[in-house]
N, C-alpha and C positions, 0 to 999 in steps of 0.2 A: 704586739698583737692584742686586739681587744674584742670582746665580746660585748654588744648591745642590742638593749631591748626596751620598747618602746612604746608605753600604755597610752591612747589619746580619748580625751573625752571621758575620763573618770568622773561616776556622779559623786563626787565628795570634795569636799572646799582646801584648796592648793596648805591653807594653815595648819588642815590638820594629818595632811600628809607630811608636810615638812617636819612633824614633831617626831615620828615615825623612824624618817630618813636620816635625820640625826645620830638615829641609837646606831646605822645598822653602817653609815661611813664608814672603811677603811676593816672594815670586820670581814675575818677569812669566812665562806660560803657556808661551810655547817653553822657558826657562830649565828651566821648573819640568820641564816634558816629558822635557828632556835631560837632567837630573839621575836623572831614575827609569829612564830609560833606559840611563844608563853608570853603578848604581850594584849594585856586586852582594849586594842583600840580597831576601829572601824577600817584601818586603812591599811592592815596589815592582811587581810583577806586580799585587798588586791594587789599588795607588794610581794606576797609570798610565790603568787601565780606569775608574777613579773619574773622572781627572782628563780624561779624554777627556768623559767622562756628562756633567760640570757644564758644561764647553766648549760639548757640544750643546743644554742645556738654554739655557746663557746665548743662544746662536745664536736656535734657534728658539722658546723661550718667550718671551726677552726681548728681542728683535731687537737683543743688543747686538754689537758689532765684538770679532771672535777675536781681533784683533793687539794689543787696548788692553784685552785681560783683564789679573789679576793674581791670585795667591791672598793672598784678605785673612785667611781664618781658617781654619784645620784641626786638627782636636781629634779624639781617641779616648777610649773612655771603654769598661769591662770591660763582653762580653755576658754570656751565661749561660756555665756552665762545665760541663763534659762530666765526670763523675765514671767514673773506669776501676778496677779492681783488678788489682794485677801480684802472681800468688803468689809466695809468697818461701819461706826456708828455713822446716823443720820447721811445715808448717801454718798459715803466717800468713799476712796477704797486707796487701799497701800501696797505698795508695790513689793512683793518677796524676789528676791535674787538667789536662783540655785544655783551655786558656783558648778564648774567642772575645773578639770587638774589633766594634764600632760605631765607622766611620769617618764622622767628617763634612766634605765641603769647600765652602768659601764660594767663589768667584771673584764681584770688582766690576768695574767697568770706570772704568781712569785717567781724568781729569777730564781 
């Protein structure tokens, strides 16, 4: 039995989500909560709202036990990207890329 949840369209670039996601692998739900709580990067504001989502899902969809969650799998993968132009010297202009990020988190519950 698993619990998922599923952020699309995150305006933050997929690299620096992933550095995030790293820490918080395989780490029981308080652990994982605390970590995105005491860690100061941009993309723990929206992992910690994910990680709350999949908690409630596992609760009330799947009547399983908050305390015996764990996160089994978390993966990001490139959304769409926001094409911008910055003019530049003598008439040119350069193109800015605002990435987006499709977050996905698994929670199971320990045997």
């Amino acid at each position: 039995m698993e619990a998922r949840a599923i952020l699309k369209d995150a305006r933050i670039a997929p690299r620096k989500v992933q550095i995030v996601l790293d820490l918080i692998r395989g780490k029981d739900y308080d652990v994982a909560m605390a970590t995105l709580k005491h860690t100061p990067k941009a993309a723990c504001e929206y992992l910690e709202k994910l990680l709350k989502s999949a908690a409630a899902n596992a609760e009330n969809n799947h009547s399983m036990d908050k305390n015996n969650l764990y996160v089994a799998e978390c993966f990001v993968s490139p959304g769409r990207t926001l094409k911008r132009i910055m003019p530049r010297a003598q008439g040119r202009a350069f193109r800015i890329l605002k990435r987006t990020s499709h977050v996905t988190l698994v929670l199971k519950e320990k045997e």
